[in-house]
N, C-alpha and C positions, 0 to 999 in steps of 0.2 A: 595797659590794663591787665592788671591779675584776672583769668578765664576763672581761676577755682571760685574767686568773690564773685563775679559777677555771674556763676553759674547758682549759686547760692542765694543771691538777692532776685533771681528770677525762677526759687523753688528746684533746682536744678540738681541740690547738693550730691542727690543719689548717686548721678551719673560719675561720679568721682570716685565712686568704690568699685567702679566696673574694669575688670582685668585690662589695661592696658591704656586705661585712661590716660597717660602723662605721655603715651610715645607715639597713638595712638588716634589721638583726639583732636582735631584739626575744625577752623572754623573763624569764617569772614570776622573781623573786629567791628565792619560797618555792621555787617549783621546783627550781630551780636547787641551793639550799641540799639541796633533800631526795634530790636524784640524787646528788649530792657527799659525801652521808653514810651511800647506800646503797654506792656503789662504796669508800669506806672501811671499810664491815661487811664487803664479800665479798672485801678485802684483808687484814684479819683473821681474817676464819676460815680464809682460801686460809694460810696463815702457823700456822695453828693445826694443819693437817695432818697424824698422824706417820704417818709412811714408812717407824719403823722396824719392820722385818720379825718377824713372830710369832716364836714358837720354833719349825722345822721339824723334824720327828723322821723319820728313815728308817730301815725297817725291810724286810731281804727277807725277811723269815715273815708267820703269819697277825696280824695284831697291833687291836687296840681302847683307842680313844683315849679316855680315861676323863676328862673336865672339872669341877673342883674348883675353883668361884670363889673364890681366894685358900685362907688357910689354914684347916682342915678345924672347921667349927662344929655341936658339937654339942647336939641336943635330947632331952629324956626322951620315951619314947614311952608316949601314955597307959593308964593302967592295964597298965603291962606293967614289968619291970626291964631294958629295952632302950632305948639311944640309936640316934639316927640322924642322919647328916650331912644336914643340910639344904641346903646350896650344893653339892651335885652333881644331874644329872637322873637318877643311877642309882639303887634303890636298895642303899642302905648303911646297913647294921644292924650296933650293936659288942653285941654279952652278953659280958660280963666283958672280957676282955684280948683279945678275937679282931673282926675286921670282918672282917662278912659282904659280898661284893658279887654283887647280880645282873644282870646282863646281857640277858638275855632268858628265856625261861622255861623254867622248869627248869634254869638254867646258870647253876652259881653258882663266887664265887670266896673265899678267904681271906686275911686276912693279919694282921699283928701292929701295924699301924698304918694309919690312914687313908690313908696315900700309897703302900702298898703295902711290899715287892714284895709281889702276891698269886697265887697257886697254885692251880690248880682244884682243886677239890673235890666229892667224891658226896655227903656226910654236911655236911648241915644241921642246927640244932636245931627241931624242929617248929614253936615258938613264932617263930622268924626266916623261917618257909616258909610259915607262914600269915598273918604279916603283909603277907606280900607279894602271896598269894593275894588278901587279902580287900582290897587296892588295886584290883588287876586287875578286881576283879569290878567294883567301886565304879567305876571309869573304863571300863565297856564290854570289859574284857580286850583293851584294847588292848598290843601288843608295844613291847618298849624299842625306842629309836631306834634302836640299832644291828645289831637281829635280821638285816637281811638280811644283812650283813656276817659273821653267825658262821652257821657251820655246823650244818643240821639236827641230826645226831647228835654232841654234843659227847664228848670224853673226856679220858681225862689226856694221852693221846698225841698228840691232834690241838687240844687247847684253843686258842685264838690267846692271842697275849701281854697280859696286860694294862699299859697303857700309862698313871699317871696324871700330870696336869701341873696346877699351881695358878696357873699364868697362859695367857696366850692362843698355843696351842697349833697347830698343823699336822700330822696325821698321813700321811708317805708310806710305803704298803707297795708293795712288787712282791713277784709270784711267784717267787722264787727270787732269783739274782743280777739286775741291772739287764741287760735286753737292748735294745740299742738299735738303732732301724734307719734306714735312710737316708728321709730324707721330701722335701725341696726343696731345690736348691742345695747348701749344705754345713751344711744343716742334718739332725739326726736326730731322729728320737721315740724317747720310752722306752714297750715295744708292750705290756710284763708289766705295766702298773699303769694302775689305774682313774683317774688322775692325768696332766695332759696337763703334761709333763716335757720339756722338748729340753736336747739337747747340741749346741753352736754349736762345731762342728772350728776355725775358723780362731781362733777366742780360747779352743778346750781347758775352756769355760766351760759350767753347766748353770742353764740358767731355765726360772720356773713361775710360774706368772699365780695370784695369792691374793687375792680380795674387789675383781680389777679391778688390784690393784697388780703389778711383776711384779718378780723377788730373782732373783738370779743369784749362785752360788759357785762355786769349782774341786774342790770334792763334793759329793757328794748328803747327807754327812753334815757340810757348812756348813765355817765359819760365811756367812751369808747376806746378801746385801746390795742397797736399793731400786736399780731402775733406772729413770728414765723413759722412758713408752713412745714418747717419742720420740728416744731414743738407745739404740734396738735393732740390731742387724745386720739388713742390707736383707735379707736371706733370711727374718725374719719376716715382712716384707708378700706375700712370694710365698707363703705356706702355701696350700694347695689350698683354694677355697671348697665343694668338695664330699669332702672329707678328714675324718675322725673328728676334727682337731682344728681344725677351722674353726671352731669355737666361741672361740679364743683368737683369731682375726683383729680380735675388735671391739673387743680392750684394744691394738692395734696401731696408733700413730696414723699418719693419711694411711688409713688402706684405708678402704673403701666402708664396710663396716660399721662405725667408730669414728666417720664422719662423721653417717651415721645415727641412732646411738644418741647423741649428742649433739643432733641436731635431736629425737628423740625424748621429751629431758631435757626441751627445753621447750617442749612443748604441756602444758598446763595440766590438771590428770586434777581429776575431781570424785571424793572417798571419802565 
C-alpha cells in the first residue's frame, strides 16, 4: 500500500510536506490499515445520524405526555377478564370497550380507545383499582413518572390534558399564553415554561435544545426543523453563564462549556 494515499484518505496529507518525510517516516502497515478503518466506522456512524426532529407538541394548559411505543399491544392480564397495554410505562387497563389510564395515584383517566382522547374520571371499576394497587405495593409504592408534573388534588376542573403519541414525542407546556422576556442581545426566553425556549427577534425564529440537538421554527406549534449548533446566532454564545439558562451554553459550539464537554467525552470512564 502507497503510505502517501492512505495518509491522505485518513486527513494526514500534511505530514508529507514535513522535512524528511520519505527517509524518515516509518510505520506498522497493520497499523496503519487498522486507524484507516477506524476513521471509516466513525464516518459511518457520523452519516448514520438523524437530525430529524421529534414530534414537538405545544400546549399552554396543564398537559401529560403519555408514551406508547408504536401501535398500542395488547396482553391478557392473569386470572383476571382485563387487558393491558404493554408498550406504555403508564398503566393501562381495557374491561370491555373502555381503557382505563393511570397517571399517578389515585388519578385516573378514560377513553374509548388506547390513543385516546381520554377524559378524567372519579369512578373506576374495583377490579382495574386494584390492579394497580397491588403493582404499587409489589414495586415499593413507588409513584408514576410523571406525579410531580400533576397536581396534588386532581378534578374534572383542573385534570391536565392528556397527551398520547406512538412515536417519539416532545412535550412543551407553558402557563398560560407563551411569555417572553428579554435575555441577551436580541435574544429572549420563554420565562412560563419549565423548557428553555428562545425567540431570536432578528430571524422572528423560536429554538429549543432537545437530547443536545437544537430545532428552530416560526411557531412554537412547528413545524420544526435541525440546526447546527454551529450555525446559531451569535446572541447564543453570549447567554449569561450565571443565567437559569446557562445550561443550553454547552450545546452552543465555540463557548467554554461545549469545548469542555467534548474534552470530557474523552477521558476514558470505567462502568
Amino acid at each position: 500500500a502507497d503510505p502517501r494515499q492512505l495518509l491522505r484518505q485518513l486527513g494526514l496529507g500534511a505530514a508529507m510536506a514535513e522535512p524528511g518525510f520519505a527517509s524518515h517516516f516509518s510505520f506498522s502497515l497493520d497499523d496503519m490499515e487498522q486507524s484507516l478503518a477506524a476513521t471509516r466506522a466513525e464516518a459511518e456512524a457520523a452519516e448514520q445520524i438523524r437530525n430529524r426532529p421529534p414530534r414537538i407538541i405545544y400546549r399552554d394548559r396543564p398537559a401529560l405526555l403519555v408514551n406508547i411505543d408504536g401501535p398500542p399491544i395488547l396482553r391478557d392480564v392473569e386470572q383476571s377478564s382485563y387487558k393491558a397495554v404493554i408498550n406504555t410505562p403508564y398503566p393501562m387497563i381495557r374491561d370491555g370497550a373502555t381503557f382505563y389510564l393511570n397517571v399517578t395515584r389515585d388519578v385516573w383517566y378514560e377513553a374509548g380507545a388506547a390513543t385516546g382522547p381520554f377524559r378524567y374520571t372519579a369512578r373506576v371499576p374495583d377490579g382495574v383499582a386494584r390492579l394497580v394497587e397491588s403493582a404499587e405495593e409489589r414495586e415499593g409504592d413507588n409513584e408514576a413518572v410523571a406525579a410531580d408534573a400533576v397536581p396534588e388534588r386532581v378534578t374534572a376542573a383542573n385534570a391536565p390534558e392528556i397527551v398520547v403519541t406512538t412515536e417519539p414525542a416532545e412535550l412543551l407546556v407553558t402557563d398560560g399564553p407563551a411569555d417572553f422576556v428579554p435575555l441577551v442581545d436580541d435574544l429572549l426566553v420563554l420565562q412560563n415554561s419549565e423548557d428553555d425556549v428562545f425567540l431570536h427577534l432578528g430571524e422572528q425564529r423560536y429554538y429549543i435544545a432537545l437530547n443536545g440537538r437544537w430545532y428552530r421554527a416560526e411557531s412554537l406549534n412547528g413545524p420544526w426543523a435541525y440546526r447546527g449548533s454551529d450555525d446559531l446566532p451569535t446572541a447564543f454564545a453570549n447567554i449569561p453563564g450565571d443565567s437559569d439558562q446557562a445550561g443550553s451554553r454547552v450545546h452552543v459550539a465555540g463557548t467554554e462549556e461545549a469545548q469542555q464537554a467534548v474534552l470530557d467525552a474523552q477521558v476514558p470512564q470505567t462502568a
